[in-house]
N, C-alpha and C positions, 0 to 999 in steps of 0.2 A: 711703551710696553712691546716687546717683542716675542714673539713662539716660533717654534722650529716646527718640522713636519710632523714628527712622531706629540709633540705637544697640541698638536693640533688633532689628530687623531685622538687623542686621551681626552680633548674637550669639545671635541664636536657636537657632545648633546647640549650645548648652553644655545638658550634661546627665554627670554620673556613673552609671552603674554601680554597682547593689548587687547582692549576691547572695540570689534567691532558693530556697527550696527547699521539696522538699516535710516533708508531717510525718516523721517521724525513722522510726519503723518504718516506712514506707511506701519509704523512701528506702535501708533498710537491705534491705528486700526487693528491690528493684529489684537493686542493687548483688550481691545473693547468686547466684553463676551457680547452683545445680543445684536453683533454690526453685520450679522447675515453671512460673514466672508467666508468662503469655503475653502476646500482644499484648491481646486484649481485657481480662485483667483489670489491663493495665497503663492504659489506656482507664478502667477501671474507677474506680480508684484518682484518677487526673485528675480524673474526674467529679465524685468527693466531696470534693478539694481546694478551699479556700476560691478563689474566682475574686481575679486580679489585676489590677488597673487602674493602670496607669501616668497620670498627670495632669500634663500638660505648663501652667502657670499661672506667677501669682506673677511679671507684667512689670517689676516696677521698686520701688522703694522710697519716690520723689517725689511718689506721687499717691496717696491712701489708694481711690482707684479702683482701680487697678493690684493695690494691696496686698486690696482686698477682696472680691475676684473668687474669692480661692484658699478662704477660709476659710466663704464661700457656698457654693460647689460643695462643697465637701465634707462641710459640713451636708446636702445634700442627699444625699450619696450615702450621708452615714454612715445615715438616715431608710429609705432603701428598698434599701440595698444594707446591709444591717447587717452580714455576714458577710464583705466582700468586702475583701481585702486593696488599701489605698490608698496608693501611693509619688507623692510629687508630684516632679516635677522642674523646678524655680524657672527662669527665665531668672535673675532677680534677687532676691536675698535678705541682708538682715543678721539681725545677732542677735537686734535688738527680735520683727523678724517672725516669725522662726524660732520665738523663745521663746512668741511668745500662740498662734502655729499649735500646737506641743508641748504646752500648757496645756491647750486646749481639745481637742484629735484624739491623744490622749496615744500610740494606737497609730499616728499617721501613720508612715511611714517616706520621708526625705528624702533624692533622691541629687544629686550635684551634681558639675559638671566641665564639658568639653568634647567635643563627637563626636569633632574632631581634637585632635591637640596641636598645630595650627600651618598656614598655605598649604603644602598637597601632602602633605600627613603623609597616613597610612593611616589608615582610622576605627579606634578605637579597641574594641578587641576587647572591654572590660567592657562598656562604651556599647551595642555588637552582642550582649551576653550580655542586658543587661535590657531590649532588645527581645523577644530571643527566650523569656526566662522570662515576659510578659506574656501576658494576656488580651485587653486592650484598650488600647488611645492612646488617652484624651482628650484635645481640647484645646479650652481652657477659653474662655470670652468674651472679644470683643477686637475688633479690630477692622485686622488684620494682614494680610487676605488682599485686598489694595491694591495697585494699583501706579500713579504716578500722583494719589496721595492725599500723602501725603508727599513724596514722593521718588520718582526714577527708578531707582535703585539696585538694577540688575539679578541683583548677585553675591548682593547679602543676598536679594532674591527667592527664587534658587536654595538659598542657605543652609535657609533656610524651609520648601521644598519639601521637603530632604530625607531629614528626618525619615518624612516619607509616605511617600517612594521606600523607606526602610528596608521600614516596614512592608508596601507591597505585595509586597516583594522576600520574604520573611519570610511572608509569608502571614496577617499579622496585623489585625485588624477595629480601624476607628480612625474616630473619628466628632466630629462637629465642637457642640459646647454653648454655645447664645447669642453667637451672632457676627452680624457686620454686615462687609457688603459694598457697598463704595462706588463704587468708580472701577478699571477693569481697562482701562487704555489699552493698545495692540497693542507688543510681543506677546505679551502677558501671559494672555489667554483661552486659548491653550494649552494652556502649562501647568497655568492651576488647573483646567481642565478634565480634565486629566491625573491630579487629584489627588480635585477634587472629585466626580468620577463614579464613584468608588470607592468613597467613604467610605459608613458603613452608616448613617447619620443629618448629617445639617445642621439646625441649630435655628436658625434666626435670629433673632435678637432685636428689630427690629421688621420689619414686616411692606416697607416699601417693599425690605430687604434682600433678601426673599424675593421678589420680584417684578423684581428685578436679576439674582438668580442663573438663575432661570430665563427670562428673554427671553436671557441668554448661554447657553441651550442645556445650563443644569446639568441632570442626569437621577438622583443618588440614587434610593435605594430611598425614603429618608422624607426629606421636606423641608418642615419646619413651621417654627410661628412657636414658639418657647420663648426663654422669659425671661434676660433674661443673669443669670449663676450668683450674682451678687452679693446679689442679691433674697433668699438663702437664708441672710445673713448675721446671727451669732447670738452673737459675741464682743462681750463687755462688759469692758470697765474701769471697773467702777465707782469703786473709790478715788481714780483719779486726776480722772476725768470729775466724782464732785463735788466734789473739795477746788476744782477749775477753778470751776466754778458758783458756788460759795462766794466764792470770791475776787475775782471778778469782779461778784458782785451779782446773777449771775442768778436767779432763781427759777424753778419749775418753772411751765410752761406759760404764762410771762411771757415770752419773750421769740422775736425770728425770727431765725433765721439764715439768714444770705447767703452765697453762693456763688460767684467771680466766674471769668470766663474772657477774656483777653486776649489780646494780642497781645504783652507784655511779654517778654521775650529769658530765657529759663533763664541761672544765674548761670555753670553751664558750659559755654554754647553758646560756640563761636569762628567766625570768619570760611568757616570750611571748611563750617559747620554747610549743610545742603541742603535741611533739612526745611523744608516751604512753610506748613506749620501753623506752626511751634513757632520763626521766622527767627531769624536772630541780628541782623539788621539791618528792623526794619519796614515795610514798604512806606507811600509817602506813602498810597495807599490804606487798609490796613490801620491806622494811624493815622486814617483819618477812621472807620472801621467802630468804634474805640477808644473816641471821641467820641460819635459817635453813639448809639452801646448804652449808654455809661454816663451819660449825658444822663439816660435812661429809668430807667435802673437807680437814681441820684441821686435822681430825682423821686419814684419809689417809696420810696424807703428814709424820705427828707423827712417824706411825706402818712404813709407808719405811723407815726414817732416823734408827731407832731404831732396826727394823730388817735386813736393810742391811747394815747401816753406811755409803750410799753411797749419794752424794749431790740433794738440789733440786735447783733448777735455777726457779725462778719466771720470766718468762718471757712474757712480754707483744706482746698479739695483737693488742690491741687498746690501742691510746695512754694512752685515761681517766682511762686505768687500773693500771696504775704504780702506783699512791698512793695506788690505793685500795688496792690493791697485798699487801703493807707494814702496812695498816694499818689491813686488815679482813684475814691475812694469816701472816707472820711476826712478829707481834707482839700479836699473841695468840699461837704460838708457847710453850712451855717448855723452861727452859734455855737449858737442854742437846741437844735441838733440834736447836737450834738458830746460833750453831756455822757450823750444815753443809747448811745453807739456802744462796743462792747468791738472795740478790732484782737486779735485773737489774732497774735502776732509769732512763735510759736513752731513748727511744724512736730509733727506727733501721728502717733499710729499708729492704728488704724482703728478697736480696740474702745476706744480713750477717746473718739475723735468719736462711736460710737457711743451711749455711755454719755450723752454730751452731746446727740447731736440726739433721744433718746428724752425731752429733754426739753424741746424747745421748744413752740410751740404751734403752729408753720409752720416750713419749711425753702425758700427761693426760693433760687434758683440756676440759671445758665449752664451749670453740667457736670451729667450724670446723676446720676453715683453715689453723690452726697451724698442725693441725694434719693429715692436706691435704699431706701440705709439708714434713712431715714426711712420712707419706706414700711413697713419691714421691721420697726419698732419701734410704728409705725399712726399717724405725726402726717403730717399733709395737706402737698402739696407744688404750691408755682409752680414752673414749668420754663420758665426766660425761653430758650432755646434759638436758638443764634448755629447754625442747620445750615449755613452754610458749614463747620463741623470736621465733619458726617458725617449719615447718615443714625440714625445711636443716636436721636435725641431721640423720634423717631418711637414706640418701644416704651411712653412714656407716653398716648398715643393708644393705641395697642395692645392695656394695659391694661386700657382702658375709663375713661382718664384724659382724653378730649379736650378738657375744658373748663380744665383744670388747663397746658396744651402752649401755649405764643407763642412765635412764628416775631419773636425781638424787632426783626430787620433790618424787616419787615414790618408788625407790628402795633405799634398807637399804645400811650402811658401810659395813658391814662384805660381802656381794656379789662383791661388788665394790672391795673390797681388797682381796678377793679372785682372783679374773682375772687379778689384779694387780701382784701381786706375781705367779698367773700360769707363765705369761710372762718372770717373771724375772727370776725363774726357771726351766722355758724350754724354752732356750732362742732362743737355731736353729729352732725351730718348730715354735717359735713368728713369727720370720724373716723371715722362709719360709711361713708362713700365709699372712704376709704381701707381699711380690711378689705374690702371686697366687691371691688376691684380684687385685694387680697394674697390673697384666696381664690383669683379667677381663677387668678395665679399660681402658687398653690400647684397646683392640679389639673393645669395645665400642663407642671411637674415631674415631678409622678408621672408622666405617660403618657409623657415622655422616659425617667424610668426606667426606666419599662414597658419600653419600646425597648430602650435599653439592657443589660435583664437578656439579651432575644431575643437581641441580638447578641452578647452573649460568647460565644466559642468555650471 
């Protein structure tokens, strides 16, 4: 199952209801009328309950972006929050992800449904119950608190919001981890203002985010730069990620993978579709933006095969890219060039890309989060970054990565392939650049932790 942005927006309020409790004698005391237990040693009792963290994550199935955000974040949390009881609540979820999320976080606990059953229904009382048994709302990296970015679509706005309105209704402390904020066209400051001046942290994930939220007058308690969650990602498939290698001829630290982002129409978009990112109909513009980027992107791929002989693996973040990959990179190729290219044609789940990009010797790419995971495994990364889709690309500067960041509408081939080939060139220095940025990140975790721990009630 796959959702686009604006579909995500329209079902942002789905979440189930589980039930929590406390430990069993504690629960048994509580319940006992004549066991003496007061208010403060019911306080008591609280206190040395494992803290709950509700994790609102896990956008979509289509983009192993989407998909890799959930099982980051909760590496991090399972790291400094060892003790802390973790329920994620997915917008969107299948089996695949369910299963490697279970494998890996074996005590996660998963709830799933809808706020309402329907337009005008009453919220749902479970929904309302595992608000109220929580500690804390997370919610996870993304880049959802837009309006104006996508779409105008006022109602899913509101959708969106409500969750918040729960919790300040609720009295509950709810905080925002690696997010980017792009575009709040009127009257949208409002509201996030409404939302955002509550929360007990905003992490942005790169810094021009941060510098957006507050000239709109955001005023949190903490409002820093932290890394979007994905960075924390730690799931591998190995079995499948090498029989793929295998098959394909790759070798390890032989080959780059590529990463494309387009304007290509998702296989389920129809005419209704709104979203100004993701059209179902391309703009003759957007068409030449098409052109243009993959011109560059073409020439690079070319001068690697040619200069080093070594392969490129197309491989997809989102699923809608696999044709494009074959048709705007592929087959504008050369013939000499054609025999070292792998299409990956098939659609993955995040720890066998991962398993795979741990083994390239570079990762270039258009979207982040390919290149998240790269980072996260220590192999060096181009970010040819189209920021017409947002201010995300920015977090690679951020980093401490600005030599590795092109603004590809802007910067020429010959710079691009220049940093390309530094990499390939000095390859221990690539590597050890990449750990000394993964460190940064990592310290930057911890102290949202840090945070984090403070604000649990």
């Amino acid at each position: 199952m796959s959702v686009n942005r604006r579909q995500f927006i329209e079902t942002s309020g789905k979440a189930l209801a589980g039930t929590f409790l406390l430990p069993h004698a504690a629960l048994s005391a509580i319940k006992e009328p004549n066991n003496g237990m007061q208010t403060d040693a019911l306080e008591s009792v609280k206190a040395m309950a494992p803290k709950r963290i509700l994790l609102r994550s896990a956008w979509a199935v289509s983009n192993i972006g989407d998909i890799g955000h959930t099982p980051g974040t909760l590496h991090v949390l399972e790291e400094y929050l060892p003790d802390a009881e973790i329920t994620l609540w997915p917008v969107i979820i299948n089996a695949e992800v369910e299963s490697m999320l279970l494998r890996r976080f074996p005590k996660l606990k998963i709830i799933k449904g809808t706020l309402t059953s329907g337009e005008g229904a009453p919220l749902n009382s479970d929904i309302l119950q595992a608000f109220e048994q929580t500690d804390f709302f997370l919610y996870n990296s993304g880049m959802h608190f837009n309006y104006g970015l996508f779409n105008y679509e006022w109602n899913g706005l509101m959708g969106l919001m409500s969750q918040f309105f729960i919790c300040q209704k609720l009295g509950k402390p709810y905080g925002m981890f690696g997010h980017s904020f792009d575009l709040w066209a009127q009257p949208s400051p409002y509201v996030f203002a409404s939302v955002l001046n509550k929360a007990a942290f905003i992490y942005c994930r790169d810094g021009e985010s941060l510098k957006y939220i507050k000239e709109n007058g955001i005023k949190a308690p903490v409002m820093e730069f932290g890394p979007d969650g994905c960075f924390g990602i730690d799931t591998l498939d190995e079995p499948k990620g090498l029989a793929y290698l295998k098959a394909n001829g790759l070798q390890d630290n032989d080959f780059m993978a590529l990463i494309i982002r387009s304007y290509t129409p998702k296989p389920e978009a129809t005419a209704n579709n709104k979203d100004k990112l993701n059209p179902y109909q391309p703009t003759p513009e957007q068409q030449e933006l098409d052109r243009e980027r993959f011109a560059k992107i073409n020439a690079l791929v070319t001068a690697w095969v040619r200069q080093t002989k070594k392969k490129v693996l197309l491989a997809p973040e989102a699923f809608k890219e696999i044709t494009a990959a074959k048709a705007l990179v592929y087959d504008q190729q050369p013939d000499d060039v054609k025999p070292y290219l792998v299409h990956r044609h098939e659609f993955w789940n995040a720890d066998e890309a991962l398993s795979v990009y741990k083994r390239a010797r570079v990762v270039m790419g258009m979207e982040p989060h390919s290149l998240i995971m790269a980072l996260a495994v220590g192999v060096p990364v181009i970010h040819t970054c189209p920021f017409s889709f947002g201010k995300k690309g920015w977090m690679f500067r951020d980093i401490g990565l600005p030599e590795w960041l092109f603004d590809i509408d802007k910067d020429d081939t010959a710079t691009m392939q220049q940093a390309l080939f530094h990499i390939h060139n000095n390859y221990t220095a690539a590597r050890n650049k990449a750990a000394k940025a993964m460190q940064f990140v990592r310290q930057r975790q911890k102290d949202a932790m840090q945070v984090l721990k403070l604000s649990i009630k």
